[in-house]
RODO-2510 file (C-alpha; in nm, 4 decimals, decimal comma):
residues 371
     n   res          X          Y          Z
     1     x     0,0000     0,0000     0,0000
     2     x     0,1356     0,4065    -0,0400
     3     x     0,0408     0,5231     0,2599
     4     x     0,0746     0,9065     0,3514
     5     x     0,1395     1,0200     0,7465
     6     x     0,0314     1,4027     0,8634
     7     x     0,2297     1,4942     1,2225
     8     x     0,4128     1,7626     1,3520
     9     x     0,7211     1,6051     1,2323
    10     x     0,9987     1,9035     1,2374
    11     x     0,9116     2,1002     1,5380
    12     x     1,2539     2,0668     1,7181
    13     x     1,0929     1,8613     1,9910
    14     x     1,2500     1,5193     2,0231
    15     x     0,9023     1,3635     2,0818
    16     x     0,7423     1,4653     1,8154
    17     x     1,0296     1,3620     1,5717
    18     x     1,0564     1,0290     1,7287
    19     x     0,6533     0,9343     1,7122
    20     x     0,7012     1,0549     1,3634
    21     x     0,9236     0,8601     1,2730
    22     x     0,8299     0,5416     1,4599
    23     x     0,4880     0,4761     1,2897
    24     x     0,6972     0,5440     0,9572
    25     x     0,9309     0,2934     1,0473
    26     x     0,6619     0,0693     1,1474
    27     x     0,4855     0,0819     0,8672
    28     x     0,7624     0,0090     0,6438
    29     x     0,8472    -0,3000     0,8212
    30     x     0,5056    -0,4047     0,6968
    31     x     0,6399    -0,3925     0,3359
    32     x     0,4282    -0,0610     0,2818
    33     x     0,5227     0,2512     0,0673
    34     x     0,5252     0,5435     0,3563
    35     x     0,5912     0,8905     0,3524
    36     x     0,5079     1,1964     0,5934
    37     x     0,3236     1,4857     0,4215
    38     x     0,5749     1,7783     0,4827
    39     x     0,3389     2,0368     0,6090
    40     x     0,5351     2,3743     0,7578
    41     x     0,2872     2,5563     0,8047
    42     x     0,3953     2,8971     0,9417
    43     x     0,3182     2,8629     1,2820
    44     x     0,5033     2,5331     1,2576
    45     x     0,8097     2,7186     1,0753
    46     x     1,0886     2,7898     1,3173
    47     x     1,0839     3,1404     1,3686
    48     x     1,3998     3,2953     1,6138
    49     x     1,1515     3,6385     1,6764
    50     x     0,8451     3,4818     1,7915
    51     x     0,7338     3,5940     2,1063
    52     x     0,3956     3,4812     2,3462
    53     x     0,1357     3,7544     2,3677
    54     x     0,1753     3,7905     2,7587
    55     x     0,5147     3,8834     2,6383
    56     x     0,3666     4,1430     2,3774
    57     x     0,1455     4,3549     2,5628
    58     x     0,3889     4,6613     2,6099
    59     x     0,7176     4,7989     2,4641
    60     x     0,9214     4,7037     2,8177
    61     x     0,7631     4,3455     2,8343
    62     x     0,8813     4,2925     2,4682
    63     x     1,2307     4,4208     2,4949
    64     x     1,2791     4,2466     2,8353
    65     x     1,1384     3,9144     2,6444
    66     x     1,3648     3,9571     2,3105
    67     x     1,6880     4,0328     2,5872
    68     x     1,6982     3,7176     2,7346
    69     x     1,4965     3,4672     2,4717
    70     x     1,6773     3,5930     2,1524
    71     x     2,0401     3,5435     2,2558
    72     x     1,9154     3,1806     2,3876
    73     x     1,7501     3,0626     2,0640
    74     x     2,0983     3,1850     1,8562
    75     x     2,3012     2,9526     2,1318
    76     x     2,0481     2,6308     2,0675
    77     x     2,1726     2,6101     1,6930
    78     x     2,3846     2,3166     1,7295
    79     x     2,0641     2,1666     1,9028
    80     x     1,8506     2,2683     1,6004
    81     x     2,1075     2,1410     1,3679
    82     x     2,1034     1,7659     1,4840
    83     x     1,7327     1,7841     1,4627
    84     x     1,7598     1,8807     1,0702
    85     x     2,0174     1,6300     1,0217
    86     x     1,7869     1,3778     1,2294
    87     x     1,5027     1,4517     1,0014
    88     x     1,7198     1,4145     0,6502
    89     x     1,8715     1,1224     0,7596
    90     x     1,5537     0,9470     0,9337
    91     x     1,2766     1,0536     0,8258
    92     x     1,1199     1,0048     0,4525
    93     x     0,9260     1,2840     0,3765
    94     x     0,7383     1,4116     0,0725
    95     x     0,9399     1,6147    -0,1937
    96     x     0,7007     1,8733    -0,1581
    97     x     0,6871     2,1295     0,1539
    98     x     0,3282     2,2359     0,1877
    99     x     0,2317     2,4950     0,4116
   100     x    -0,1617     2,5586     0,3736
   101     x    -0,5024     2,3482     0,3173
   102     x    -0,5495     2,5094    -0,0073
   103     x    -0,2166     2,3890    -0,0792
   104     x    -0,3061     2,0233     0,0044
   105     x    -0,6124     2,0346    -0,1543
   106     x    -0,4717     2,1733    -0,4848
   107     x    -0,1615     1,9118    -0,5100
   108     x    -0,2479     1,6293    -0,2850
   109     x    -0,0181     1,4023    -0,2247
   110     x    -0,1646     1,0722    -0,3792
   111     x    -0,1917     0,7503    -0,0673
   112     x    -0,4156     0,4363    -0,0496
   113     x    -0,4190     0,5435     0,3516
   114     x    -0,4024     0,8692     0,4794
   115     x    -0,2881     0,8491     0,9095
   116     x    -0,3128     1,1411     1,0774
   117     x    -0,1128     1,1264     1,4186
   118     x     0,0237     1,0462     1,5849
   119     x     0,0575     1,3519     1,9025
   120     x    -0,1336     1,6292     1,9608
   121     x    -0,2395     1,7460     1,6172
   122     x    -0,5975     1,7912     1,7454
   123     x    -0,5390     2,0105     2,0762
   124     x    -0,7464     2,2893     2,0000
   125     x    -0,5911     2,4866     2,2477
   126     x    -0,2735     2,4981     1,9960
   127     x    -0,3005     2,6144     1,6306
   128     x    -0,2803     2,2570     1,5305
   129     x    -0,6098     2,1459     1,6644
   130     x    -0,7663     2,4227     1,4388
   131     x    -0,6248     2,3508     1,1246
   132     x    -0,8262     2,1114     0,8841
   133     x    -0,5494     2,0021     0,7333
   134     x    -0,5106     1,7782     1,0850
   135     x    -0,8502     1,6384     0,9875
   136     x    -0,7496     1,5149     0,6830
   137     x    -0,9652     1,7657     0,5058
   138     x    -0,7909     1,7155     0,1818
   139     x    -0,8391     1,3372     0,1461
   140     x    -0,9603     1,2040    -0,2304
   141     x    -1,3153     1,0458    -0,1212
   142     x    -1,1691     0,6814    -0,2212
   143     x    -0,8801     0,7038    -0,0192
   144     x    -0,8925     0,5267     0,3569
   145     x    -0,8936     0,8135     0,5807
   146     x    -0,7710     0,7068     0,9443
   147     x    -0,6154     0,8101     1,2465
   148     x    -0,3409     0,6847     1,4925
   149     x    -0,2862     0,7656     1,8381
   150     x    -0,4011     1,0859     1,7674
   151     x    -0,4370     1,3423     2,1066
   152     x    -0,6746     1,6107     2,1894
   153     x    -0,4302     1,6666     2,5107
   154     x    -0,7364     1,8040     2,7051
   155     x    -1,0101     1,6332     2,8798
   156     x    -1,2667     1,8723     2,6904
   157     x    -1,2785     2,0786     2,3557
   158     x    -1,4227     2,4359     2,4411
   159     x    -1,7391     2,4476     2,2839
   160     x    -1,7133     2,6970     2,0382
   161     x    -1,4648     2,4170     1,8311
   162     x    -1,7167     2,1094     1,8852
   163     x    -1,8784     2,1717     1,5401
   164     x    -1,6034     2,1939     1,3756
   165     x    -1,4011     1,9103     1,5298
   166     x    -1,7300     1,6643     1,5007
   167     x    -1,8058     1,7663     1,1531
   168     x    -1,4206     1,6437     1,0027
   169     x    -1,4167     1,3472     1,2531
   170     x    -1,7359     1,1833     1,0855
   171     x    -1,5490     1,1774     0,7668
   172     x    -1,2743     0,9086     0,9179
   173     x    -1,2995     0,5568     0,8219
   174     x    -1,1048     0,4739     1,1321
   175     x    -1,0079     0,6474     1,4635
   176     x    -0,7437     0,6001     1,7180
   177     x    -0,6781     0,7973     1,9886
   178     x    -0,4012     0,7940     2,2288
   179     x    -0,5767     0,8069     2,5566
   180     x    -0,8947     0,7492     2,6968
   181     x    -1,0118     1,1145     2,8002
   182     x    -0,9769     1,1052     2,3788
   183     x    -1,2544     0,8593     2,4041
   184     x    -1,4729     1,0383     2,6214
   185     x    -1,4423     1,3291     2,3639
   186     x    -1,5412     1,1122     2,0656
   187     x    -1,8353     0,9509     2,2712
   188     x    -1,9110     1,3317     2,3326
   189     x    -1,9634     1,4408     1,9767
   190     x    -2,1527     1,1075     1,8741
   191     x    -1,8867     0,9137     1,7290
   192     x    -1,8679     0,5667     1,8892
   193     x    -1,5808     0,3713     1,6830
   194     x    -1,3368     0,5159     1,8554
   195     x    -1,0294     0,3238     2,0064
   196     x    -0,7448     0,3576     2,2243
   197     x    -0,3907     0,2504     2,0833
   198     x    -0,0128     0,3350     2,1705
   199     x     0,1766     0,6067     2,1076
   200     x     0,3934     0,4873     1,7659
   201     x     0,7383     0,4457     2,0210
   202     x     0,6355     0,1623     2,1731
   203     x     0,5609    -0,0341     1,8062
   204     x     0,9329    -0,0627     1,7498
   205     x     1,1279    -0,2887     2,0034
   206     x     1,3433    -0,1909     2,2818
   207     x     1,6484    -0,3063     2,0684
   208     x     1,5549    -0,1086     1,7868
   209     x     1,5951     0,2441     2,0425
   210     x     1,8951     0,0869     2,1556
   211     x     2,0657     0,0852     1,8265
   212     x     1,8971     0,4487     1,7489
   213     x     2,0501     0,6040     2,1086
   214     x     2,4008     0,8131     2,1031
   215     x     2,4559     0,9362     2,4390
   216     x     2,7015     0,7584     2,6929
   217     x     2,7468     0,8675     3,0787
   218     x     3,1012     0,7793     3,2730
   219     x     2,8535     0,8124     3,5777
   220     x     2,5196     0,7034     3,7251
   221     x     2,2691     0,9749     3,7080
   222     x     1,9383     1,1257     3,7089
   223     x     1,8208     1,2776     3,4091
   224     x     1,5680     1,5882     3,4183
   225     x     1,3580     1,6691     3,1197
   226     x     1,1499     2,0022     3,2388
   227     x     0,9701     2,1722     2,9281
   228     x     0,8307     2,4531     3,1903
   229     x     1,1129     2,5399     3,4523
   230     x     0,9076     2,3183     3,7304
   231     x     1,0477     2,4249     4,0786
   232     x     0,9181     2,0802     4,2190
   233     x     1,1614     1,9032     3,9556
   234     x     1,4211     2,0652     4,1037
   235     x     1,3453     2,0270     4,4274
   236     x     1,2912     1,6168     4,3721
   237     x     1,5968     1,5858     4,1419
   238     x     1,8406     1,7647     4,4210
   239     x     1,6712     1,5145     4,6900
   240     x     1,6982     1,1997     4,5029
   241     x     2,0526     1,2713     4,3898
   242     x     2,1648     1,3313     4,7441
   243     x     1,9946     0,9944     4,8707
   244     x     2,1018     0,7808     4,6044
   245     x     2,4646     0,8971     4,5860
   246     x     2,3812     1,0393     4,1753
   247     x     2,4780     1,3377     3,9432
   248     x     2,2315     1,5508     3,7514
   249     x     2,2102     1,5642     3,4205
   250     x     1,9551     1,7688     3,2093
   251     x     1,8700     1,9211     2,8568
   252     x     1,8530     2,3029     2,9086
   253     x     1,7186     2,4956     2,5744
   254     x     1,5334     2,8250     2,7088
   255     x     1,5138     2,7879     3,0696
   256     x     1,8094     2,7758     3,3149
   257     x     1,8964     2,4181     3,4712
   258     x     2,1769     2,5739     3,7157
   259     x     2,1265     2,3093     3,9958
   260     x     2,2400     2,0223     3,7140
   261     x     2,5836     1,8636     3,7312
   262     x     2,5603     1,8567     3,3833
   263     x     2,3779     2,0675     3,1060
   264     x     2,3267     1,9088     2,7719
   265     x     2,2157     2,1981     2,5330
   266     x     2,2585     2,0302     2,1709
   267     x     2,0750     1,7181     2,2564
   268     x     1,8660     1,5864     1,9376
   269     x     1,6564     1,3012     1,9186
   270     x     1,8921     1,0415     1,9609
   271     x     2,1183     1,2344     2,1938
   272     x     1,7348     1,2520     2,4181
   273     x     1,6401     0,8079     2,3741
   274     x     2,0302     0,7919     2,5174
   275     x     2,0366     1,0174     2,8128
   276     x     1,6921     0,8267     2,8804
   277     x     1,8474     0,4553     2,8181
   278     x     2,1187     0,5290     3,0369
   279     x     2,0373     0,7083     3,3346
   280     x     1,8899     0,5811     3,6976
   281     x     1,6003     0,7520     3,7576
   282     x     1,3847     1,0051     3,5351
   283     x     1,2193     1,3811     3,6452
   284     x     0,9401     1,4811     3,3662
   285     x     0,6631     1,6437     3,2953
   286     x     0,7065     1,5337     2,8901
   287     x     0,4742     1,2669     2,7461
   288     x     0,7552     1,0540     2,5468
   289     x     1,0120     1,0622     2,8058
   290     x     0,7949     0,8991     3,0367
   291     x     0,6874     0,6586     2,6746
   292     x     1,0793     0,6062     2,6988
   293     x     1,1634     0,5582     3,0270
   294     x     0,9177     0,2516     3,0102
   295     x     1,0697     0,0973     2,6719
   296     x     1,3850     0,1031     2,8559
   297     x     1,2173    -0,0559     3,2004
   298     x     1,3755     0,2726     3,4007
   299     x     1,2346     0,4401     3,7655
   300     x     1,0732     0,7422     3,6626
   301     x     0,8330     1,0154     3,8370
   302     x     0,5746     1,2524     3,6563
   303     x     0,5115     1,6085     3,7543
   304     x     0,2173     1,7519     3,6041
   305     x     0,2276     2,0326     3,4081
   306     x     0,0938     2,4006     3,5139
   307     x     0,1832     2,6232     3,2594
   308     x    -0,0280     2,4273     2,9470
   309     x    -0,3049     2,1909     3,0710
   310     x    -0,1693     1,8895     2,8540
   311     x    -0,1733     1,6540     3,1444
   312     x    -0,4460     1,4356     3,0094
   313     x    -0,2367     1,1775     2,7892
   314     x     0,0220     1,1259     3,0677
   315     x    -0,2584     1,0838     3,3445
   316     x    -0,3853     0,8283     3,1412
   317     x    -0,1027     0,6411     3,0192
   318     x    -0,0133     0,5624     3,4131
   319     x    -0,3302     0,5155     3,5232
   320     x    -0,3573     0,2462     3,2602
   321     x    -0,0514     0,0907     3,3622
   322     x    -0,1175     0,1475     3,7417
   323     x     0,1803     0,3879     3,8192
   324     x    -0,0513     0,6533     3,9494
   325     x     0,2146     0,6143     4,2679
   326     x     0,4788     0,7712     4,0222
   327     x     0,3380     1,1036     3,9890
   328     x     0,5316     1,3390     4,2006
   329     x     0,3526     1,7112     4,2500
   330     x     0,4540     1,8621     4,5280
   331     x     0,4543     1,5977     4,8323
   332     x     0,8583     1,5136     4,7699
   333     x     0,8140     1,3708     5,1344
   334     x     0,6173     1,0870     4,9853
   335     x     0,8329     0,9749     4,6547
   336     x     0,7661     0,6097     4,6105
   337     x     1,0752     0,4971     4,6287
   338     x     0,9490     0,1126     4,5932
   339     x     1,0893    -0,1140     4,2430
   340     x     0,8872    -0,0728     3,9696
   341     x     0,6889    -0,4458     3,8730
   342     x     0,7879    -0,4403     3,5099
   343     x     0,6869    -0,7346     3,4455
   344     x     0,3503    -0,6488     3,4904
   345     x     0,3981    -0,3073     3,3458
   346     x     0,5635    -0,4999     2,9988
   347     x     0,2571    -0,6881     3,0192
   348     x     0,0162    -0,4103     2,9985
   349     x     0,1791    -0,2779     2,7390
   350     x     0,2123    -0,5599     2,5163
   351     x    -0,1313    -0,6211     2,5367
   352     x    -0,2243    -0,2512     2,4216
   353     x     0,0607    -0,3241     2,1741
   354     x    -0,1362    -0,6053     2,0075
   355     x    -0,4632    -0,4234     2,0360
   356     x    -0,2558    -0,1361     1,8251
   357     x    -0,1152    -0,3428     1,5358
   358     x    -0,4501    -0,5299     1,4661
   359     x    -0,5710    -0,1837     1,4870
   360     x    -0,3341    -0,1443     1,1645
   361     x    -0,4232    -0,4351     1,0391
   362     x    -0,8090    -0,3150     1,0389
   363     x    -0,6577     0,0063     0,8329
   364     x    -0,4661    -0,1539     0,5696
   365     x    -0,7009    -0,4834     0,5179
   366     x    -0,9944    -0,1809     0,4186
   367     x    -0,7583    -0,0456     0,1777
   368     x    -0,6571    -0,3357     0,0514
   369     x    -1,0772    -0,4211     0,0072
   370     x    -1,1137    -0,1078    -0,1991
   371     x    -0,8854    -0,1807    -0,4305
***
């Protein structure tokens, strides 16, 4: 089968790069033809001047904003660089950039199976979760038109986007979702063949991250991946390293990690799988390092996030797996500090595994059908 993928594929977040390029990879290994629509559209284009609109309000806030972001951004190049080099080197993408609906619907890139997913393309809190193009708008009629492990991220759309969200979702053929709050929003609009699958990282194999991973430690250590300078992270990551005897090591791009032994700032997406393979115990509040920390079997505790309510797919994922125990908020007094049961935990997830490849299966035997 040709089969076309739309994600946020070249975002210079390791996550979304490596979900990308898993269900590619997966797909392949089915024998299948697979390439991910290159969609840029400009508020997924890189741009060094961007600024929040707290930040934009008044002439001091802006200045005080472009002072300390600006000369950040230029000293993450290196960072940004192994991402590009990740994506020509890893990912197969279409020859074509397109950056609008109208462009997709003029030239569309011809498939047997159109997947849309897998991460948050349909948070409609971000741009993302407005844009049609995430909804496969552009889809010939006679083309299989499915998702996988797509995410809403939130446990409710705000109403004035139910309309539009329901009316594109009734065009799917098939629909996955990563999480079962993403169920409860489907059930919500009327649409009842929903399902839950895994996020595309846990279809390869543990050995296949292994080979994929760059980074090597001299040292036992506790890595800290914080995507909203969390002052309970740091306060959890200084604890456990004093108890267990262990450094601190941690990816800093735009906010500070001062209390870390060691600062990686031009980790890509292999540099990220490694520091996760390799180290003792795991600080997060990011979806696919948790995903990664249980491919590789490691200790790991989740701190919610505050500054974006995105909490819903991580909730879930633990919850599933019964790890609600791991979460660590703000009682650092009460850290389970007990082994993890992996061998239950492997067996949860191989069981969602299967569900997610017959899931595929589903997809591709349709296609094959219409042929």
């Amino acid at each position: 089968m040709k089969i076309k993928t739309l994600t946020c594929h070249d975002v210079y977040n390791p996550g979304a790069s490596l979900q990308a390029y898993a269900l590619m990879k997966y797909l392949q290994g089915l024998g299948h033809d697979v390439e991910i629509i290159n969609y840029k559209p400009d508020y997924l284009s890189y741009n060094l001047w961007s600024i929040g609109a707290k930040w934009n309000k008044n002439v001091l806030l802006k200045f005080l904003y472009y002072s300390y972001v600006i000369p950040k951004r230029l000293s993450l190049k290196r960072r940004r660089k192994k991402f590009d080099i990740f994506t020509k080197e890893h990912l197969r993408v279409t020859t074509k950039k397109y950056q609008s609906i109208e462009e997709l619907k003029t030239d569309t890139p011809i498939a047997d199976i159109y997947f849309a997913g897998s991460d948050q393309i349909w948070n409609t809190e971000s741009p993302n979760g407005k844009d049609p193009s995430f909804f496969l708008d552009f889809v010939p009629e006679d083309a299989v038109k499915a998702s996988y492990a797509a995410s809403f991220s939130v446990s409710e759309i705000a109403r004035e986007y139910i309309d539009f969200v329901k009316n594109r979702l009734i065009t799917f053929d098939f629909i996955s979702v990563r999480e079962k709050t993403g169920i409860n929003i489907l059930k919500s609009l009327g649409i009842e063949h929903g399902c839950v699958v895994m996020d595309p990282v846990f279809l390869l194999d543990k050995g296949h991250w292994e080979k994929l991973s760059k980074f090597q430690a001299n040292e036992k250590y506790i890595f800290v991946y914080d995507q909203e300078n969390n002052p309970v992270i740091k306060k959890a990551a200084l604890k456990l390293a004093k108890l267990f005897n262990l450094s601190i090591y941690a990816i800093e791009s735009l906010y500070p990690m001062s209390y870390a032994d060691r600062k990686i700032k031009d980790a890509g997406p292999e540099e990220f799988v490694g520091l996760i393979k390799n180290c003792e115990i795991c600080l997060t509040n990011s979806y696919h390092c948790i995903a990664f920390s249980l491919i590789f079997n490691k200790k790991f505790y989740l701190f919610k996030r505050t500054h974006q309510k995105v909490n819903s797919r991580m909730l879930d994922l633990l919850d599933y797996l019964g790890l609600n125990n791991r979460i660590g908020d703000n009682k650092l007094d009460e850290l389970n500090l007990e082994k993890f049961n992996y061998t239950l935990i492997n067996e949860l997830i191989h069981k969602r595994k299967e569900g997610s490849t017959k899931y595929i299966e589903r997809v591709i035997e349709e296609a094959i059908t219409n042929e």
